[in-house]
N, C-alpha and C positions, 0 to 999 in steps of 0.2 A: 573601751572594752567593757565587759557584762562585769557585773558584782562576782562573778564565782569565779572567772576566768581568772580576774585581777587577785583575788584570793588565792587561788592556785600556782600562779604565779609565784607569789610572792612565798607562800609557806611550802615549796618543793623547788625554788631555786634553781637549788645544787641537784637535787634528782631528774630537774628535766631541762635538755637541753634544746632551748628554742631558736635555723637561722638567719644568720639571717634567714649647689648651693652656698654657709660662708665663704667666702673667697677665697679663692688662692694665692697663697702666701707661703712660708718658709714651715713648709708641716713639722710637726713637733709630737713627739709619742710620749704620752701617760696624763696624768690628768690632776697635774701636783697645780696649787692653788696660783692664780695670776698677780702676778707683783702689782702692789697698787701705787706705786711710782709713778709721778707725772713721768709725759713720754708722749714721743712723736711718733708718725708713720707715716708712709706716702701711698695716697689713693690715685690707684690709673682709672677713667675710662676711655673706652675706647668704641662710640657708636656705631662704626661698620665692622665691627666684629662679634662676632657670636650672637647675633640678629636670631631673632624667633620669636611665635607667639609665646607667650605665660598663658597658661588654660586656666581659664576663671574660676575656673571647679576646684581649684583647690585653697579655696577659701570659705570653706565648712564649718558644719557641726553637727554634731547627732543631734546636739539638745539645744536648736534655737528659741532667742528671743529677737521675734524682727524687729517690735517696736523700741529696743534696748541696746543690748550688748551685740547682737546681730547684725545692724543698719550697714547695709554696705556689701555683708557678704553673699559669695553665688552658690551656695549648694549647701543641703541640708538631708541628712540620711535617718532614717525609719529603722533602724536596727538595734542590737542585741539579746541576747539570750527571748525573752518577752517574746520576740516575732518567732520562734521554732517553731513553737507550737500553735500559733497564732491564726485563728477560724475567720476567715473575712464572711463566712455566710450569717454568724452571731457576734463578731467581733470578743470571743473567749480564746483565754490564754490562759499558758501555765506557766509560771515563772522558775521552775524548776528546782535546784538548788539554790536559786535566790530566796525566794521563799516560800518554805514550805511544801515544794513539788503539787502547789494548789491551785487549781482549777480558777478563775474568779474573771470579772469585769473590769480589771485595773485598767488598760488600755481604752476604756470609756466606748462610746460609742453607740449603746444602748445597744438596741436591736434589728438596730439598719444594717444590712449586708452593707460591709467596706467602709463604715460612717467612722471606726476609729484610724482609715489610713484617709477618706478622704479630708479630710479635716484637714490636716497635715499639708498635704499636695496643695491645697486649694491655700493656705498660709503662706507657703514659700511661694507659690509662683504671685502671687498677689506680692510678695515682695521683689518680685523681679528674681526669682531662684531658681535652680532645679532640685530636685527629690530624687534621691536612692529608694528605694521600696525593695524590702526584703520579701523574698517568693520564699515562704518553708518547702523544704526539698527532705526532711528528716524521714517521712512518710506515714505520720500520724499528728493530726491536729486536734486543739481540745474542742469538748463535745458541747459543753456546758459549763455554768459558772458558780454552781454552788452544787451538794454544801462542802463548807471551806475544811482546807486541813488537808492532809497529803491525801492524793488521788489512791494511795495503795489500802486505804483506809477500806475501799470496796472492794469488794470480792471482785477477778478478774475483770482489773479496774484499765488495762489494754483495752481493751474490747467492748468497757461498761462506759467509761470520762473520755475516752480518747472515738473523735474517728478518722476512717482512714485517708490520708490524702495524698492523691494522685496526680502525677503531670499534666493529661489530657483527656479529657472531652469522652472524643470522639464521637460528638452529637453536635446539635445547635445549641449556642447559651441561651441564657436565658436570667434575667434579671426580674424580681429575685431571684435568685437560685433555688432549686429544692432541696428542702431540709430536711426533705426525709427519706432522704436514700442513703443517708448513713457515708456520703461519700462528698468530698469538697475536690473542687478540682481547681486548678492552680492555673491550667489558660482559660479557664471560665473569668478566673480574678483577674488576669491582663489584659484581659479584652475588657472587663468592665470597667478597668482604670483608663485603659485608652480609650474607651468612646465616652468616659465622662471628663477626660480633658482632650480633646479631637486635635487644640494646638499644640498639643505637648511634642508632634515629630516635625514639625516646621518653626518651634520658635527654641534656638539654641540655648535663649538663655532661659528657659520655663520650659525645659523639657522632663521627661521621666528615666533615670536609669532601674534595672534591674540587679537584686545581686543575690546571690545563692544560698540563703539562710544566713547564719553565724557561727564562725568557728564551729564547725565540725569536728573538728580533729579532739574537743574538748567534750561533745554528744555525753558520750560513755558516763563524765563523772557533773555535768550540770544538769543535764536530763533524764536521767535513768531510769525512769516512770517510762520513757517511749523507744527506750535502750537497752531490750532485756538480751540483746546478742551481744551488747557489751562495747569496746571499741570500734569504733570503724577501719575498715580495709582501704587497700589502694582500688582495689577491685570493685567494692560497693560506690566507694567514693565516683570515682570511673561512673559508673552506672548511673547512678543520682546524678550524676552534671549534664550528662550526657542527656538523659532523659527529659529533664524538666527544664535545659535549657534551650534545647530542640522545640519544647512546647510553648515556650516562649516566643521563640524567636517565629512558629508557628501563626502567633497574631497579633505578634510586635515586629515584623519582621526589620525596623529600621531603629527598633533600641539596641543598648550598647548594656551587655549583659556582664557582672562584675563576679567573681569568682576566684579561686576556694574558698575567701574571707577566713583566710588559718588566723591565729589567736598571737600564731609569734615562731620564735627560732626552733624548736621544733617541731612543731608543727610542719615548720617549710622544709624540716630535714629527712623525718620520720613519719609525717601525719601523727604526731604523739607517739612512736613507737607503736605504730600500726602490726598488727598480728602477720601483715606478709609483706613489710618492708623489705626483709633479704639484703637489705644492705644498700638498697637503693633509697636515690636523692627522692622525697617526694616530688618537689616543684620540677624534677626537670624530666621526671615522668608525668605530671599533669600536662606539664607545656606538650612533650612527647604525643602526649597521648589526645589530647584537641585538638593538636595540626592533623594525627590522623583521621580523627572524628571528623574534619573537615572537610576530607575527603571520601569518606562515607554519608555524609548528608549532605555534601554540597554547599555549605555556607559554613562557613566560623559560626561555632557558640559560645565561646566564651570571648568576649571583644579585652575585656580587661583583668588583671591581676592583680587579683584583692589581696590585702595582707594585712593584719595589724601592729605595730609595733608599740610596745613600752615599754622603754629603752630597761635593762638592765645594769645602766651603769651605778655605780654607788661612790657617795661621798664620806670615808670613814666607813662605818657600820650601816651606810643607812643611805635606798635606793633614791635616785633622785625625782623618782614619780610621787615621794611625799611631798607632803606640804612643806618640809624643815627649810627656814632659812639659815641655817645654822651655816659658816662661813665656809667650811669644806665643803657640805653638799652643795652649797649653791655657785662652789665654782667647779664643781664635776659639773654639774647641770648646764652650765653656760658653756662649756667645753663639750658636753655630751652630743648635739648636732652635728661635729665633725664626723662621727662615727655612720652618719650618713656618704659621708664622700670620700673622705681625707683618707691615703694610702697610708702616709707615716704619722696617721694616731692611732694609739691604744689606749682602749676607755679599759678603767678597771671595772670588770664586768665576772662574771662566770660564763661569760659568751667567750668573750677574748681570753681569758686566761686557764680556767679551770678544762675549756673547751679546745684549746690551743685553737684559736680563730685568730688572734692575732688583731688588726688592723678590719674594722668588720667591714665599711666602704660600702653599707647596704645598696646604694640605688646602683653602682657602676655594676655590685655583683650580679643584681637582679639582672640589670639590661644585656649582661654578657649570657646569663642563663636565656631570655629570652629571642638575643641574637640566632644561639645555637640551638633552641628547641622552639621554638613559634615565633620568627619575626611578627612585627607588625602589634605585637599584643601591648597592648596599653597598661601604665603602672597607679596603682592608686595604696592612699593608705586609709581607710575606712575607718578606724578607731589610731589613738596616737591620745598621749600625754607628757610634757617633759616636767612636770613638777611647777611646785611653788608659785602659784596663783595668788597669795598672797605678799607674795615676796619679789624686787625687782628682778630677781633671777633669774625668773619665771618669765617675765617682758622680754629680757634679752636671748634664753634660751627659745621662746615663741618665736619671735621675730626670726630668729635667724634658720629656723626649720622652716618658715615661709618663703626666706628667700633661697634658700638650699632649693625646696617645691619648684620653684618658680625658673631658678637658672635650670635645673637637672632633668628641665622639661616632664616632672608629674602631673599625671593626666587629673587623677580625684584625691581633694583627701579632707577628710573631715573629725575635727578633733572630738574627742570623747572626756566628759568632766570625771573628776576624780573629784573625793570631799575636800570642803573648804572653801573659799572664796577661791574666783578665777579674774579677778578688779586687773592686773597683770597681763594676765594671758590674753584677757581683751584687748588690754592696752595696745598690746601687739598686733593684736588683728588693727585695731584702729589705724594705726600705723601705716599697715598698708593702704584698707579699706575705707575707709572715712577720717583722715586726719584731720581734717579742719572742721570735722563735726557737720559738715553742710554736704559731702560724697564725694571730696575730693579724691584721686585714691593712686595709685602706683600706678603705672604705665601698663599697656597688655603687652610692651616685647620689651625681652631680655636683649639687651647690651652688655658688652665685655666689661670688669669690674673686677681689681684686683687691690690686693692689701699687702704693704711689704713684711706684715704679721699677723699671722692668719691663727695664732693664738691668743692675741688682745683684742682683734677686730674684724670686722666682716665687712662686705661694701657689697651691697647689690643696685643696680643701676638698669633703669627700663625709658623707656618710649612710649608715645602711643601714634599707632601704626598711620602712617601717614600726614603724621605732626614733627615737626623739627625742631618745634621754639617752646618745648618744655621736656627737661630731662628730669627724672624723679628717681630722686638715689635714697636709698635706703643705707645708715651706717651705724653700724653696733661696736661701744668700745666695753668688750668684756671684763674690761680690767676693773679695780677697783680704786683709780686713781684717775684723774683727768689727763687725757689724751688729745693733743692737735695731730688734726690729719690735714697736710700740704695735699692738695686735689688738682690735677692734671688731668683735663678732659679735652679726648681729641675728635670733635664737630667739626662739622661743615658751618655752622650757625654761631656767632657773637655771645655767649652768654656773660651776663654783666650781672648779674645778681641775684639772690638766692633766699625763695624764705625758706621758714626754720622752723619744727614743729619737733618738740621733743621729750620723750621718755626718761625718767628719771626715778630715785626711788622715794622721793619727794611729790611724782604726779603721776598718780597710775593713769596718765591718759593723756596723748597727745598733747601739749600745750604749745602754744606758738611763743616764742622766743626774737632778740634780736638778729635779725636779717644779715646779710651779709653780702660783699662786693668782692669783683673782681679784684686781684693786683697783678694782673694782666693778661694776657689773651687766655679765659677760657682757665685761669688759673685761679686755685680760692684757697683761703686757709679756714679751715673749721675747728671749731672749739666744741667739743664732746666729752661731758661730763660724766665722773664717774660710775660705771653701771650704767648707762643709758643704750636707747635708741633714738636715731635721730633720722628724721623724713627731710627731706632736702631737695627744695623745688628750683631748679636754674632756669631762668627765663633769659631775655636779650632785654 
């Protein structure tokens, strides 16, 4: 999420209410600390059951390092607050209430039309990636890049730092563009990303997504330099999607366009307490109102459902999106992922409790909203933090929102760094995505995978599509004491033995460990160390 958002977040809590994978097990409600008693559990799999692809895409990040912490993952997104205002014809931006509401060159680039997005594009897909690229939709982009210090500093500084930006064309492009019509148009910019990567709509895994700005619904109080109507409506909102996604889809017509990109719970209730809410659901008037758009232009515009989440839950005094490894937060933290799925958990939140939400079960809620207001719409989470990057907490709460991603069939999602080290939070991508350091990585289908305690541990378990003689399980023991899990997997195929690569708060990174053997059909005992995750490869 953006520096103002997370800030607003966090110091209006209680004044704004935002709404709205581990395994199934014996759910449990509230988020009191895990016994760290040795202790057993029994893991099921079960290969022909709950069979699907895992969409690679949601193995992200806003802020990659391919050569580094990145190796392995498939998608990498161009967003927050910076991209609103963001001129692809001079590569100028305004960072808004990040800093300063100033005009300047931070997003580099010089003075090549698009040189600070293609740079980007051209990184991830050279790593084998795709790119989110944020379209500003706000409708004023900045003009120029100095001089610095808030744009209101000039007189009718609207109309003097700011210009205006527009959906479409309605000419021929043209590269460069002209800069001196005071006017930037935004399918002039899609068409020029798409003819400067041509393989981007035939190669799936180095394609382009588009997505609709950034949190809107926050406009009013990070941008307010290009916000002088103040918050936005359900109505304007409407408008702006409508319009600019049309233009897109205008000369991309085979990208997969991501939207509202809200900030959080309400946002997806209210659009922030939008001025003609009336008491209506935002998200199920958005959904509502695209299936009809749909039918008025003849195609879907918005393919996917953008949303950000971080998380509101808190350990003691103190939300779990901090850096604290302090022993309560960091077991609200490792517990806080259920709140993605689990009917009988309740995170201590001001979601759940202050909000009376109860049990929040985000991706089932989403999917029920989407069932009844726009089948077919795809889910992503574009910004996402669970804390403690520093701290093993952080590993096992990662991990286990990956594997939640992956069974819960999410289509994008890509994390966003908060301060501090993230040595953890890698750890867990690694986990999946390169465990063995060389690109080994988790399976692309989900298999059935069940824990007979879905408060100590998680158990995710994949495939890869067309392979039978390696199953790659994923197992997270939340507890803070060593856990055996008895493992019962039911194949077609002999597996006899298993390596072992694992999470601890001792190796912030994959380490391979003693292997392990049948003790009889298809049947293993695992040993998983306090606070760990553990990667877990069964071959014959």
């Amino acid at each position: 999420m953006s520096r103002t958002s997370l800030a607003a977040l966090l110091s209006a809590a209680l004044a704004h209410v935002s709404c709205g994978g581990g395994s199934a097990g014996t759910p449990t409600a509230g988020s009191s600390p895990t016994a760290a008693a040795a202790s057993s559990v029994d893991f099921t799999v079960d290969s022909s059951s709950q069979r699907h692809p895992i969409s690679p895409n949601i193995y992200g990040m806003n802020q990659p390092d391919w050569a580094g912490r990145s190796r392995g993952l498939r998608l990498a997104r161009l967003g927050g607050n910076r991209w609103t205002a963001y001129n692809w014809e001079n590569n100028a931006s305004n960072a808004g209430m990040d800093y300063h509401n100033q005009n300047d060159d931070y997003l580099g680039g010089g003075d090549v039309p698009g040189e600070a997005v293609r740079v980007h594009v051209a990184a991830a897909h050279a790593a084998g990636a795709s790119m989110i690229v944020t379209v500003p939709i706000a409708g004023y982009v900045a003009a120029d890049k100095n001089p610095p210090g808030d744009v209101n500093q000039t007189p009718d500084w609207l109309n003097t730092r700011f210009l205006e930006s527009r959906p479409a064309k309605g000419g021929r492009f043209a590269y460069p563009p002209d800069g001196g019509d005071r006017v930037v148009y935004q399918d002039e910019f899609v068409a020029w990303l798409e003819s400067s990567f041509p393989y981007a709509r035939s190669d799936s895994a180095r394609t382009l997504f588009y997505c609709l700005d950034n949190e809107p619904d926050l406009w009013a109080s990070t941008h307010p330099r290009i916000r002088p109507t103040g918050k936005i409506t359900y109505a304007e909102m409407l408008d702006r999607t409508t319009a600019f996604a049309s233009a897109i889809k205008g000369v991309a017509p085979g990208a997969l366009v991501f939207g509202p990109v809200s900030y959080g719970w309400q946002g997806y209730v209210s659009l922030q307490d939008a001025p003609d809410a009336g008491g209506r659901d935002f998200l199920d008037f958005y959904l509502d109102s695209l299936q009809a758009a749909e039918g008025r232009y003849g195609r879907r515009l918005v393919d996917v459902l953008d949303l950000h989440w971080y998380p509101e839950a808190k350990g003691g005094a103190t939300r779990i999106t901090d850096s604290s490894s302090a022993p309560e937060v960091a077991a609200a933290r490792v517990q806080a992922p259920r709140s993605l799925w689990d009917p009988g958990y309740v995170e201590s939140s001001w979601i759940s409790l202050d909000a009376h939400v109860g049990a929040i079960r985000l991706i089932p809620r989403l999917r029920e909203k989407v069932a009844a207001h726009y089948p077919g719409t795809r889910l992503a989470f574009t910004e996402y933090n669970y804390g403690g990057g520093d701290d093993v907490s952080g590993a096992v709460a990662q991990a286990d929102v990956l594997g939640i991603f992956g069974r819960e069939d999410v289509f994008a999602a890509t994390l966003w760094d908060l301060a501090g080290s993230t040595r953890f939070i890698d750890a867990a991508f690694a986990a999946f995505c390169n465990y063995d350091g060389a690109g080994r990585h988790f399976g692309d289908t989900s298999v059935s995978a069940t824990t007979s305690n879905g408060e100590t541990t998680s158990l995710y378990a994949s495939l890869d599509d067309g392979r039978e003689d390696r199953l790659v399980l994923l197992a997270i023991n939340k507890s803070t004491g060593p856990t055996t899990a008895n493992l019962v997997v039911s194949h077609p195929v002999d597996l006899t033995r298993g390596e072992v690569w694992q999470v601890t708060s001792a190796t912030a990174s994959p380490t391979a460990v003693a292997g392990i053997r049948a003790s009889g059909r298809n049947t293993f005992r695992l040993e998983m160390p306090a606070s760990s995750v553990t990667t877990l490869v069964l071959t014959p």
